[in-house]
C-alpha positions in Angstrom: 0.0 0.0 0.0 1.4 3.7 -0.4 2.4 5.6 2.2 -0.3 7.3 4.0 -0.7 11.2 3.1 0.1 13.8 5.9 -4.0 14.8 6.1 -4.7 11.7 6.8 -1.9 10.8 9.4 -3.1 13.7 11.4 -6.9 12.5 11.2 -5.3 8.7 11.9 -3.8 10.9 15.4 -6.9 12.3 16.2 -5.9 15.8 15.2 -2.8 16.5 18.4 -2.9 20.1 17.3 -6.6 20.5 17.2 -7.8 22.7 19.6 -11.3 23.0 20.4 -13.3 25.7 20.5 -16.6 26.3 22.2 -18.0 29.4 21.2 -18.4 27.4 17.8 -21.6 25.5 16.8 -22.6 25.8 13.9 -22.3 21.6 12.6 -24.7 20.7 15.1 -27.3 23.4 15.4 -27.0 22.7 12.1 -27.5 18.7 12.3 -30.0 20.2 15.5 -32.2 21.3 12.4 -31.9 25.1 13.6 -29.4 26.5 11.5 -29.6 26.9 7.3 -26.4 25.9 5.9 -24.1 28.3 3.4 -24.0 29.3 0.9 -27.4 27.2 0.1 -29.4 28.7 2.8 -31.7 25.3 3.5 -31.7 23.2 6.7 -30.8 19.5 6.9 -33.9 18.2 6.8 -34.4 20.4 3.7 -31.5 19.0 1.8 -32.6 15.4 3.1 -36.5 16.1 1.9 -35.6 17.4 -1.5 -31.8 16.9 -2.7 -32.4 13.4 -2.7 -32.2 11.8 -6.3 -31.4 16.0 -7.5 -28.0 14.5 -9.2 -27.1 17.5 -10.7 -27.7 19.4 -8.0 -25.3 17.3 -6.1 -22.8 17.2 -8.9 -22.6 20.8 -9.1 -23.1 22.7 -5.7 -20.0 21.9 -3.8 -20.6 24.0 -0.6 -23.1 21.5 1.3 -20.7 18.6 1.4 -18.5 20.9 4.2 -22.2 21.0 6.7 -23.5 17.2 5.9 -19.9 15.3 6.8 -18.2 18.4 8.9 -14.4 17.1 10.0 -11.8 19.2 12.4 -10.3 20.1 8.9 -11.1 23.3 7.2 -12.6 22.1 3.3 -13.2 24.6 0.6 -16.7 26.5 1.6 -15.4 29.0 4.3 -18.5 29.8 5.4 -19.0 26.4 7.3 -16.9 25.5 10.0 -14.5 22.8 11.1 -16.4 20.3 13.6 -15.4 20.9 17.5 -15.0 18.2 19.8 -17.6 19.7 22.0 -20.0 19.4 19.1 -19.2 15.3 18.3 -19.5 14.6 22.0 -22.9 16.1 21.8 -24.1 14.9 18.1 -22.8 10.9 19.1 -24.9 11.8 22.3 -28.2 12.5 20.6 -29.9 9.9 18.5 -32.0 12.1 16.4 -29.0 13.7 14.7 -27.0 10.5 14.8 -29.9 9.2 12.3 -29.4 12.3 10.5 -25.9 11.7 9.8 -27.4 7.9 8.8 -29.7 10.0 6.3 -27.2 11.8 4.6 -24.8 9.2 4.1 -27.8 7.3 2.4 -28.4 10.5 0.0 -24.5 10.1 -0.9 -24.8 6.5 -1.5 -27.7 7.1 -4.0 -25.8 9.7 -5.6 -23.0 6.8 -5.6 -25.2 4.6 -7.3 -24.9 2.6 -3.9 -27.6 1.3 -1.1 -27.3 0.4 2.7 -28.9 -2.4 3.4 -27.8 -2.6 7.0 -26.6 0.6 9.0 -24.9 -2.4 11.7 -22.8 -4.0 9.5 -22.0 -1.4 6.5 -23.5 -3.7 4.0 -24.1 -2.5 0.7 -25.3 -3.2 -2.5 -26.3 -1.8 -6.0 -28.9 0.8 -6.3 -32.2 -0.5 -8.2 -32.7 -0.4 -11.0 -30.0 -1.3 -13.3 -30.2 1.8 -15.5 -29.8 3.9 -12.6 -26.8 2.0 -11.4 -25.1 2.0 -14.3 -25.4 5.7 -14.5 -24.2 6.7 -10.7 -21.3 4.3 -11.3 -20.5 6.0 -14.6 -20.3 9.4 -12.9 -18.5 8.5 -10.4 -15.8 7.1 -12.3 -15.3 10.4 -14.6 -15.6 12.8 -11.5 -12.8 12.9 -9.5 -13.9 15.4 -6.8 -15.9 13.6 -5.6 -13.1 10.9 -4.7 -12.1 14.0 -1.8 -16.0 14.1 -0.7 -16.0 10.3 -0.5 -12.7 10.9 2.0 -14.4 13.5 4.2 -17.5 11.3 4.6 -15.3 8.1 6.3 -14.1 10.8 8.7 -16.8 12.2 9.4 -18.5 8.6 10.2 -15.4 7.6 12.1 -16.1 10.8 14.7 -19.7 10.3 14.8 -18.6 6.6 15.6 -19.8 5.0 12.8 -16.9 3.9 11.7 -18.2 0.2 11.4 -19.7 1.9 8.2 -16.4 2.3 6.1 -15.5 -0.9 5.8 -18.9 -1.2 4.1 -18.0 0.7 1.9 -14.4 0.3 1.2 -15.3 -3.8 0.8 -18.1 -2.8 -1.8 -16.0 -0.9 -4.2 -13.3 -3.8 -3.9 -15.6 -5.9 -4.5 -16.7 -4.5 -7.3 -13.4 -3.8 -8.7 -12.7 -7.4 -8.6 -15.3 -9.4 -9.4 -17.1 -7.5 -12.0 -14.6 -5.0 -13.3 -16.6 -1.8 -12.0 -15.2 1.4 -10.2 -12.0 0.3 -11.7 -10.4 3.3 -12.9 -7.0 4.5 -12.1 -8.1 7.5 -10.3 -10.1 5.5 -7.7 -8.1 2.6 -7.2 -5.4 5.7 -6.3 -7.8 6.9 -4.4 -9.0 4.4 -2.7 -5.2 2.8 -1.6 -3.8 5.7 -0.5 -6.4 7.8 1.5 -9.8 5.9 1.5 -8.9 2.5 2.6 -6.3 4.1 5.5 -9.8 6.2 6.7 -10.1 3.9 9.5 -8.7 4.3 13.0 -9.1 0.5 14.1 -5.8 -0.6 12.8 -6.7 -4.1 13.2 -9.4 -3.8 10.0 -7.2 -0.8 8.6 -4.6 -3.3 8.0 -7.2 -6.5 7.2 -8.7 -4.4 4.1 -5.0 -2.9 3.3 -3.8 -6.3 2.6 -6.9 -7.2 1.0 -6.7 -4.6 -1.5 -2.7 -5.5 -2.1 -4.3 -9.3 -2.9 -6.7 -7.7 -5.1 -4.5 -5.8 -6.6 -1.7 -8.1 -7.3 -4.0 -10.0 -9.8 -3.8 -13.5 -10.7 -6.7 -15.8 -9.8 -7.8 -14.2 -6.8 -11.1 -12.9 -7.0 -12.6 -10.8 -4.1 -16.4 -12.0 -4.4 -19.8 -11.0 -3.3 -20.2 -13.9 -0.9 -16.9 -13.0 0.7 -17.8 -9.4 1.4 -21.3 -10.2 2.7 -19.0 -13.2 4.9 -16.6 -10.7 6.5 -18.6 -8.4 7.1 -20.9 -10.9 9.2 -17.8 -12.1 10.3 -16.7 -9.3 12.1 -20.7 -8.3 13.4 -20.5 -12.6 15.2 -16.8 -12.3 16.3 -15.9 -9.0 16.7 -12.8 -9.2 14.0 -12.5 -9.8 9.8 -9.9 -12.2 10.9 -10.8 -15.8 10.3 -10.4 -18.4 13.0 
């Protein structure tokens, strides 16, 4: 695997130099369905109501991806904010915006051409139907920016504590990759092996999918299938670990 980027070192830390700052709140009075993002002006349940299935809209406005998936990082819309450790103590804390962070990760997904089946485990699987699968996967593939959105949304669900979610994902694509030849472009397989796949702070699955990729990668007649993505995953929900026994 490549060596992991300095950005994502620090988030692999915990942020050491972050400092918090209390007089800030604007990611969860914001996620608290009281304050209207910017530049957009609409609050979350707004964007969760109506944004849903607006692909263009979420091609093209960039500014909303900084409020749904805040990280202690500062992204390219300066007028959100970068999330406080006050503010994930009290978002993990409340379970109406923890299913709000559930919601907007599904609205990505879609965009993805991607469906949770099971917020426990992670597990995914192709949107429905075909046509519209096709076409997510397509768009994804030939726009690269939003390879960077994709690495601010595993942060974000690794300080919300969802990390358990990543692996869903990360599993997915590889899967895909290897089995039926999709999401297999250069610029996310760079993606994915140098900041996606290191997007997890449990270094015990961060190095089980690292290695996993490298397999994948390596070729040959190793195929990463369907049935062994939906086995680790249950794997790890029974045991605890992807490791086999």
């Amino acid at each position: 695997m490549p060596a992991v980027p300095r950005g994502i070192q620090e988030f692999l830390d915990g942020y050491p130099d972050f400092e918090d700052d209390l007089s800030l709140s604007a990611n969860l009075e914001f996620y608290s369905n009281k304050r209207r993002c910017k530049p957009d002006n609409c609050l979350i349940e707004e964007i969760h109501e109506h944004w849903r299935g607006d692909y263009s809209k979420l091609e093209y406005k960039h500014g909303f991806i900084q409020w749904l998936f805040p990280i202690k990082e500062f992204g390219m819309n300066y007028e959100s904010q970068p999330l406080q450790q006050h503010e994930v103590d009290a978002m993990k804390a409340n379970k109406e915006i923890v299913a709000r962070v559930l919601r907007s990760y599904r609205l990505m997904l879609d965009f993805y051409g991607m469906d949770l089946i099971s917020a426990k485990t992670g597990l995914l699987k192709r949107v429905e139907p075909a046509e519209k699968n096709e076409t997510r996967y397509r768009n994804l593939v030939r726009s690269g920016h939003n390879y960077l959105r994709i690495s601010r949304i595993l942060k974000h669900l690794s300080e919300m504590g969802l990390e358990r979610l990543n692996a869903g994902f990360l599993l997915h694509v590889l899967n895909e990759q290897s089995e039926n030849a999709e999401l297999n472009s250069s610029g996310i397989r760079s993606s994915m092996d140098q900041f996606w796949a290191n997007c997890l702070r449990n270094k015990e699955e961060r190095k089980w999918i690292g290695q996993l990729i490298e397999k994948v990668r390596e070729g040959g007649e190793f195929v990463f299938t369907r049935e062994m993505y939906e086995q680790a995953l249950a794997r790890r929900e029974e045991t605890g670990s992807f490791a086999e026994a």
